[in-house]
C-alpha positions in Angstrom: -48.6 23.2 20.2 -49.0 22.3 16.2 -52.2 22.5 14.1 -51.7 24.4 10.8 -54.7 26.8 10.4 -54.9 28.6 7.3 -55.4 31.7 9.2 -52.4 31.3 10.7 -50.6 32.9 7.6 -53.0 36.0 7.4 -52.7 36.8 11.4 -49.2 37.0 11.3 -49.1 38.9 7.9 -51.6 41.7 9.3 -50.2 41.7 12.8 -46.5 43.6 12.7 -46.7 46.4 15.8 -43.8 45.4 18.4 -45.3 46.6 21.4 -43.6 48.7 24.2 -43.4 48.1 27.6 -45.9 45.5 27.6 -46.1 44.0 31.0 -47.3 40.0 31.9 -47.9 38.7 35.2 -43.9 37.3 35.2 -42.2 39.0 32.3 -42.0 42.7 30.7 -41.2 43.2 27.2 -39.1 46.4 26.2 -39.4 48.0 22.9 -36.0 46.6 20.6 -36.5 49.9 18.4 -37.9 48.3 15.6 -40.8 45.9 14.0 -39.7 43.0 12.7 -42.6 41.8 10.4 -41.4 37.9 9.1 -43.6 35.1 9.1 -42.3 32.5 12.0 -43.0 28.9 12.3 -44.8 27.2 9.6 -42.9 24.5 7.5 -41.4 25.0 4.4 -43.1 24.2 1.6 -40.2 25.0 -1.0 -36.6 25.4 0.3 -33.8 26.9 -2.1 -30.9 24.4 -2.0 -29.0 27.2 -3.2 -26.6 29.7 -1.5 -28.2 32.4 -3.0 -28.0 36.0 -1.3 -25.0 34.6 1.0 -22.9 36.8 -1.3 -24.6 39.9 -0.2 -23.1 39.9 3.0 -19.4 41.4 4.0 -16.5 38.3 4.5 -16.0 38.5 8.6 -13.3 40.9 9.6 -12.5 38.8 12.7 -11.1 34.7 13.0 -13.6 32.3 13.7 -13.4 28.7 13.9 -13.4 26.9 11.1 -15.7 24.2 12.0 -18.2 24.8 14.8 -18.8 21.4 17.1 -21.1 22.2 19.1 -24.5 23.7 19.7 -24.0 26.4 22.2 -25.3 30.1 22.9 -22.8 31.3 21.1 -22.5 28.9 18.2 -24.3 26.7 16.6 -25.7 25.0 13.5 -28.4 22.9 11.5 -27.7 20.5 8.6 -27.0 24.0 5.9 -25.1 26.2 7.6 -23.1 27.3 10.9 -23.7 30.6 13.3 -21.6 31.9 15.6 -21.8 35.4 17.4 -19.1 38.0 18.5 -19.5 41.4 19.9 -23.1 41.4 19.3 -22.9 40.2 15.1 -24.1 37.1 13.7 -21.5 35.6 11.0 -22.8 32.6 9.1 -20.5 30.1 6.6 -22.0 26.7 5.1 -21.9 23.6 6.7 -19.8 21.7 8.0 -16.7 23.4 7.1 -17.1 25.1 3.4 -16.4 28.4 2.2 -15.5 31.1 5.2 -17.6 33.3 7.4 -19.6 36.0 6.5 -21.2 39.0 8.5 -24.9 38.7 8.5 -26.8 41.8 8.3 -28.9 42.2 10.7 -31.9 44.5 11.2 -31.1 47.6 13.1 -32.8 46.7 16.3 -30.6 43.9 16.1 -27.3 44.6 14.6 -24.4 45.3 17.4 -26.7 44.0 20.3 -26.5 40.0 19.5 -25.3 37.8 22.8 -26.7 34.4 21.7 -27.4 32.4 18.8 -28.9 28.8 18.6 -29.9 26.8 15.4 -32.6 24.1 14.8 -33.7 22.9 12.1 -34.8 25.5 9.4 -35.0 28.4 12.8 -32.6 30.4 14.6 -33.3 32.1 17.8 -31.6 35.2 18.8 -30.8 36.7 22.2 -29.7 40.6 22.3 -28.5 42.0 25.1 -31.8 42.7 27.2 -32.6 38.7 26.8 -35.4 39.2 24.6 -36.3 36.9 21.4 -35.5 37.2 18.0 -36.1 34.5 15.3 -35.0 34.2 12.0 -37.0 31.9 10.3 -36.4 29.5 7.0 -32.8 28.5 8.2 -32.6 25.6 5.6 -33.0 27.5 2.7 -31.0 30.2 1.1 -30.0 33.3 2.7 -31.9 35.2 0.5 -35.1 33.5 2.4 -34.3 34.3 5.6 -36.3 36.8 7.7 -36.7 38.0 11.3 -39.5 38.5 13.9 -39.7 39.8 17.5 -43.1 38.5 18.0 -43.7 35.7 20.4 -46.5 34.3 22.4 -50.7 33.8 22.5 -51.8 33.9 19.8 -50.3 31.4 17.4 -46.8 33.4 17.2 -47.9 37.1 17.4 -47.6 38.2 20.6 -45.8 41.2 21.5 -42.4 38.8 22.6 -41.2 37.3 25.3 -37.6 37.1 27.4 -35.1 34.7 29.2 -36.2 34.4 32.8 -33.5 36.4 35.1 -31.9 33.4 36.7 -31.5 31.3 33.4 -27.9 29.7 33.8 -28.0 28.4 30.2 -30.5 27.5 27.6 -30.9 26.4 24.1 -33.4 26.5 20.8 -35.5 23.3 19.5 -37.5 22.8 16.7 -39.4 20.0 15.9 -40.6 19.3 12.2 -42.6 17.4 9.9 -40.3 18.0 7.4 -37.2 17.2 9.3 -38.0 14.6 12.0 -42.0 13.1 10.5 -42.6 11.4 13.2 -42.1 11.2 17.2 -42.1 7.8 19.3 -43.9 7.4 22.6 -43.3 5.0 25.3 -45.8 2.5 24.2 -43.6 2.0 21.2 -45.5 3.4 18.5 -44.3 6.5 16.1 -46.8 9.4 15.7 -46.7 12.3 13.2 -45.2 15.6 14.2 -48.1 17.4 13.6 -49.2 20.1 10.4 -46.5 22.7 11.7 -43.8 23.1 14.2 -43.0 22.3 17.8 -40.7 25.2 18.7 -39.3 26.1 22.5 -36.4 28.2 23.9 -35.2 25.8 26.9 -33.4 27.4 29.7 -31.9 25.7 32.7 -33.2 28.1 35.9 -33.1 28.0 39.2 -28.8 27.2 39.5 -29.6 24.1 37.1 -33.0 22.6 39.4 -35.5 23.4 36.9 -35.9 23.4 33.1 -38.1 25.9 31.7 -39.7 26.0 28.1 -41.6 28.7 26.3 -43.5 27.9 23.7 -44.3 31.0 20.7 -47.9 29.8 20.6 -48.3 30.0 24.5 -48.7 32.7 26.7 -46.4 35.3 27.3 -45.0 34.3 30.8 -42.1 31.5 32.0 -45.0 29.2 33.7 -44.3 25.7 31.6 -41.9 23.4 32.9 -39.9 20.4 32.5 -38.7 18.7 35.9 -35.3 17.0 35.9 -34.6 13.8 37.1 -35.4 12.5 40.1 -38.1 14.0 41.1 -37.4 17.8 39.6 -34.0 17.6 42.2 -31.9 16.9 40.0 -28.8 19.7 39.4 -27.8 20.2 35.9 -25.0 22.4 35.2 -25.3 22.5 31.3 -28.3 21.9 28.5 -28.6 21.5 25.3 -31.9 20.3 23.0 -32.6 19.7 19.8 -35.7 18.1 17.8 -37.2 18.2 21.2 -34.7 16.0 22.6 -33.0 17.5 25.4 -29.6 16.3 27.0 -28.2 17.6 30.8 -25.0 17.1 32.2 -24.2 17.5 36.5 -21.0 18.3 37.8 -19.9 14.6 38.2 -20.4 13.5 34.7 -24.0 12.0 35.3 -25.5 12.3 31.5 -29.7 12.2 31.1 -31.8 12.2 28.0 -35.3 13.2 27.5 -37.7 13.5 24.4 -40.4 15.8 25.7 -42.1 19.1 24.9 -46.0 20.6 25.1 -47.5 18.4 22.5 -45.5 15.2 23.9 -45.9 15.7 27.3 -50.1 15.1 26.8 -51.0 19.1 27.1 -52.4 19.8 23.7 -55.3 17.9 23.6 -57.3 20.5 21.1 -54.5 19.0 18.5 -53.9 15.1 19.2 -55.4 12.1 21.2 -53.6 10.6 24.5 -54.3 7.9 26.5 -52.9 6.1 30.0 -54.3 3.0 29.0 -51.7 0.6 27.3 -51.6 1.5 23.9 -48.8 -0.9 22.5 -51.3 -3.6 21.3 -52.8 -0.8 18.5 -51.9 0.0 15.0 -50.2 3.1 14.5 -52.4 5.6 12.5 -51.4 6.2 8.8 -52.1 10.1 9.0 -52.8 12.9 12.4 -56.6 12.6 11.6 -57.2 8.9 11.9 -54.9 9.3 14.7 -57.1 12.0 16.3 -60.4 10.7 15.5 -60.4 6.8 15.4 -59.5 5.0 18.2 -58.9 1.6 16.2 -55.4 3.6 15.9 -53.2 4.1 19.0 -53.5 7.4 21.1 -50.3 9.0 21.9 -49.3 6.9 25.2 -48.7 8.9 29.0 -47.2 9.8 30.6 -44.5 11.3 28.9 -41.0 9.8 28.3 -39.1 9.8 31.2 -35.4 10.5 31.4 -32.9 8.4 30.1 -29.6 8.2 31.9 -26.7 8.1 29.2 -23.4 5.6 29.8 -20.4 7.5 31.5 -17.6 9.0 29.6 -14.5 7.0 29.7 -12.1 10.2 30.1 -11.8 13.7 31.1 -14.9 16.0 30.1 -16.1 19.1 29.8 -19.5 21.0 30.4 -19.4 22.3 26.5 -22.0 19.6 26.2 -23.9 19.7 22.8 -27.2 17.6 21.2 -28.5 17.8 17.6 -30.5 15.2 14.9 -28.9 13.4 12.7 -31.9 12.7 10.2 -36.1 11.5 11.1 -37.4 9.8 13.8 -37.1 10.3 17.7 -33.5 7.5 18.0 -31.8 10.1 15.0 -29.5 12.6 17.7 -26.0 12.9 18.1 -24.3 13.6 21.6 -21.1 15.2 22.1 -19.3 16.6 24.9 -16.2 18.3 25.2 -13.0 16.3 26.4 -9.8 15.0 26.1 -8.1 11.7 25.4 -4.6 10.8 25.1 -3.3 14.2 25.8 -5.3 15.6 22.8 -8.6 17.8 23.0 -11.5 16.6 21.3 -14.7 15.5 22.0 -16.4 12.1 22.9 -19.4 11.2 20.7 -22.5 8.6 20.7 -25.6 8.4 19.0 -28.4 8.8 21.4 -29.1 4.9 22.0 -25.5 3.6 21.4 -24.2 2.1 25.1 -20.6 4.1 24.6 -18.6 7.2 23.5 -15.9 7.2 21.2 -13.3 10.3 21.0 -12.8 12.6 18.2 -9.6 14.5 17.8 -10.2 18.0 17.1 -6.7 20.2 18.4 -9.0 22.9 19.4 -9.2 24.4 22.6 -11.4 23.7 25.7 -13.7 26.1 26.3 -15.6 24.8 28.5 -15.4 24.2 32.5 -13.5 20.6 32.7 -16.3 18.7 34.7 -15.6 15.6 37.8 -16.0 12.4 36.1 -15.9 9.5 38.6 -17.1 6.2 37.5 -19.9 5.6 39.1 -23.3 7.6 39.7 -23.3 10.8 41.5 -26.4 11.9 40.7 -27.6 12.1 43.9 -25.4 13.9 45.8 -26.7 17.9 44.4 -30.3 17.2 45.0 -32.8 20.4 45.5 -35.0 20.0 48.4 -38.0 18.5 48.1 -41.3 20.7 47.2 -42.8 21.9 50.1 -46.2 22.0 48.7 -47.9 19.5 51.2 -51.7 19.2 51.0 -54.5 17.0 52.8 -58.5 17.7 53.5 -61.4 15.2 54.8 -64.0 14.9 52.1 -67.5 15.7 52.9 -68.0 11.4 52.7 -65.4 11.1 55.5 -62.4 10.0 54.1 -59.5 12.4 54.0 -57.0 12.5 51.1 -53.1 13.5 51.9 -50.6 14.7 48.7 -46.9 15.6 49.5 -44.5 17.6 47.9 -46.6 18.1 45.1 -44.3 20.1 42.2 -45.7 21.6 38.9 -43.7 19.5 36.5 -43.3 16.3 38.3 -45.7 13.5 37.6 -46.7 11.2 39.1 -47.3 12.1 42.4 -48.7 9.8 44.9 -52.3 10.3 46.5 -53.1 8.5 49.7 -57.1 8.2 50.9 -57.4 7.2 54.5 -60.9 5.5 55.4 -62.4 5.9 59.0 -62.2 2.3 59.8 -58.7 2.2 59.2 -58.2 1.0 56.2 -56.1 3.3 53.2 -56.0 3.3 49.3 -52.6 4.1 47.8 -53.6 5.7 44.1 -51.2 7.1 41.7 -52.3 10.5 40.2 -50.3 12.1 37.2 -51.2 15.9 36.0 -50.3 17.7 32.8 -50.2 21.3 32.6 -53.0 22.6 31.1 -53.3 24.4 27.4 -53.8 27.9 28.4 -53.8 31.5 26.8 -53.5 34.1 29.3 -50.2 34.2 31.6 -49.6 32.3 34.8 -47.5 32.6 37.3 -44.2 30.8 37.8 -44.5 27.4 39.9 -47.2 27.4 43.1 -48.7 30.6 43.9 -51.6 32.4 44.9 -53.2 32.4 41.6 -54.9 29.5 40.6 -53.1 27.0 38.8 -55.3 24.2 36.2 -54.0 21.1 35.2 -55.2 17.9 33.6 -55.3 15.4 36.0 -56.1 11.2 35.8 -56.0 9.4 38.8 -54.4 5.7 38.1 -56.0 3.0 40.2 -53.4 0.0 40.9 -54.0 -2.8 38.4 -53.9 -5.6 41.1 -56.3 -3.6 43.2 -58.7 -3.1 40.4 -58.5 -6.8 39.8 -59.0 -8.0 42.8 -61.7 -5.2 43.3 -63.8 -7.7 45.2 -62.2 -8.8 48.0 -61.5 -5.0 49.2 -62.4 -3.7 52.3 -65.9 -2.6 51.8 -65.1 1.3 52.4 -62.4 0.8 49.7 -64.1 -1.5 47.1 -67.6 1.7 47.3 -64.7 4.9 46.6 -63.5 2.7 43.7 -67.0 1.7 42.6 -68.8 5.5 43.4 -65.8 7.8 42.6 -63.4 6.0 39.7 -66.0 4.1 38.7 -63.5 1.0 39.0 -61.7 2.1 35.7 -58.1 2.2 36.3 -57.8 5.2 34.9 -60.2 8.3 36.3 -59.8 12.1 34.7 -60.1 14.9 36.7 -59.4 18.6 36.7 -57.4 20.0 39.1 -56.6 23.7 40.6 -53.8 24.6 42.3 -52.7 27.3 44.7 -50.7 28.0 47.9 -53.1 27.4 50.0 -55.4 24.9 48.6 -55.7 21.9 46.4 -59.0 20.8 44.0 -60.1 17.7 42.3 -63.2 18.2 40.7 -63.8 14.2 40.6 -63.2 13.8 43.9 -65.3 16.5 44.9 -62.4 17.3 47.4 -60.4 20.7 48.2 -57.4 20.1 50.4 -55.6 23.0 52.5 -51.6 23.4 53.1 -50.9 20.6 55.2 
């Protein structure tokens, strides 16, 4: 979520305390040691082309590569320089492949207990060996610029940090930026600004590669916000890699998916931006985020979210060393490489994101990743997850009863069935966004109560022919939606119990 406030600046200048033993409803945040007091997450106003301060650190005393390829955990890179961690140090060289690695110094709390390292854009996030977050901020400037923090979480980037969740299998650092990227495009076509800051999330594929997670340094402290995988959240990825909010999955067989998504895109911060289910492609894109916020002669941002994209197979053996990162503005601007081979030599196979095939570049390296099946066609549907169990239904105090199945935090849309006493049914769509929130929430469906935006979608060829419904049908559409296609409602959530406020309807565990 991205507003620049100007006290944004003065919060995080006044607030350095890294708190011990701070405990959230899902995660608990161990003292590093130290208090890390950089400023995280605003763009750059100024950025020093120069390599100034790189000097200051000690040439590496161990071989690296010298050209990093792909994002990773354990290397990475933006469009300046290239990180790569060993033995818990950070080493840094320019971009792509000038001048040799140097030993970055760390703070204390850091230095010796690095496992991970992921760049994007002008941030790099951190992992030491407890999983906890570190970022190093203004990553596109000299070294000299660069600072760390250990804060993360409510509010706007000062909270006391935050963690990988236990059963991450792999995950990966975005940033999306004004300065970088300007501009995002929605499915209704149009391209909308970024926003006055950042949108920043660690990624992490959960759950033996069924769910993606993201956390968010301006939201809560927990591991609550999701992104559901393809078909339905059932998806099995077993490898992840995002950039610019672009985030690319790879299963066992060689099945590729795309998907541009993150809080702001997926229709959750409405404080910040304007969104809309009705058809927005016939508008004018807004010249600035005001007019686009405020004047609806200018297109809302269009919902639901992108979907995901499946990607063209790879002609050739692959990999799970799969990697993502933007080649220059605009949501169309990413690169996709995975690890292969091709003609007897290693490699990798590259396409820009919309391109409809790979080609191979030779690199002589070695593999080090897990060499992946790669059968021709599809196979993306033979790992699925089960399907949520989280069944709900409940007669209204009208008479009509209402039935949701296997309802799932981050999949939308679901479907929502109303049965009438005389026989007749209603077959409505209804999507939900998880809700802007500043206090921590559990993982998933539990006891405590869960909010969410909801909009129920009426079918356009029922609405149209509105008329000759059955009468039971035609009075819910007229008395509760109003007959608008599109009806918003909030929603809670629990184990036990579903609520829709417009509705006036609370459905138990069916």
């Amino acid at each position: 979520m991205r507003a620049h406030t100007a006290r944004r600046t003065a919060i995080i200048a006044a607030t350095g305390l890294v708190l011990a033993g701070i405990a959230t409803d899902s995660v608990t945040i161990a003292d590093p040691g130290c208090t890390l007091v950089g400023t995280v997450g605003t763009p750059e106003v100024t950025v020093d082309e120069s390599s100034a301060g790189l000097q200051e650190f000690a040439p590496a005393a161990i071989d690296l590569p010298d050209q990093i390829y792909f994002r990773t955990t354990t290397e990475s890179f933006n469009r300046r320089w290239t990180f790569a961690t060993r033995d818990g140090l950070v080493y840094v060289k320019e971009a792509p492949a000038h001048g040799g690695w140097r030993t970055i110094a760390l703070p204390g709390c850091l230095a010796g207990r690095v496992t991970g390292v992921s760049a994007d854009d002008d941030e790099v996030m951190m992992i030491d060996r407890d999983g906890r977050f570190f970022t190093m901020d203004h990553a596109l400037s000299a070294p000299r610029d660069w600072n760390w923090s250990s804060r993360y979480g409510a509010p706007l980037w000062t909270g006391p940090g935050n963690t990988l969740p236990a059963d991450t299998r792999t995950w990966s650092w975005s940033v999306l930026s004004p300065n970088e990227d300007h501009v995002w495009r929605d499915t209704a076509g149009n391209d909308h600004p970024v926003g006055g800051a950042k949108v920043s999330h660690v990624f992490t594929l959960t759950h033996d590669g069924h769910r993606i997670r993201y956390i968010d340094p301006w939201l809560p402290v927990d591991h609550s916000y999701e992104m559901a995988t393809p078909h339905a959240g059932r998806f099995q990825a077993v490898a992840l890699s995002t950039s610019a909010s672009t985030s690319l999955i790879v299963n066992r067989f060689g099945d590729f998916y795309t998907r541009l998504y993150d809080f702001d895109i997926s229709g959750a911060d409405k404080v910040f931006f304007r969104y809309s289910y009705d058809d927005q492609s016939h508008l004018p894109e807004a010249p600035d985020m005001l007019s686009e916020r405020i004047d609806p002669r200018y297109a809302a941002i269009q919902l639901p979210a992108p979907d995901w994209v499946r990607q063209p197979k790879v002609p050739g053996e692959i990999t799970d060393r799969i990697s993502i990162h933007r080649t220059g503005p605009g949501s169309s601007a990413r690169e996709l490489r995975v690890e292969g081979r091709d003609g007897g030599r290693n490699g990798y196979w590259v396409k820009q994101l919309i391109d409809e095939s790979w080609t191979f570049v030779h690199t002589d390296q070695p593999l080090g990743g897990t060499r992946l099946e790669n059968p021709p066609t599809d196979r993306s549907l033979d790992t699925l997850a089960a399907p949520s169990p989280y069944n709900y239904a409940g007669v209204s105090r009208h008479g009509w009863s209402a039935r949701i199945d296997t309802f799932d935090v981050a999949v939308t849309p679901t479907p929502l069935r109303i049965l009438f006493d005389d026989g007749n049914q209603l077959d409505l769509i209804l999507h939900t966004v998880d809700g802007l929130r500043q206090t921590p929430q559990q993982p998933g469906i539990s006891d405590q109560p869960r909010g969410f935006d909801g909009t129920i979608e009426l079918p356009a060829a029922t609405l149209a022919d509105l008329d000759g419904q059955p009468t039971a049908v035609r009075d819910f559409i007229r008395d509760l939606l109003g007959a608008h296609r599109f009806t918003s409602t909030s929603i809670e959530v629990t184990s036990t119990g579903f609520h829709m406020a417009q509705l006036d309807l609370t459905m138990g565990r069916a």
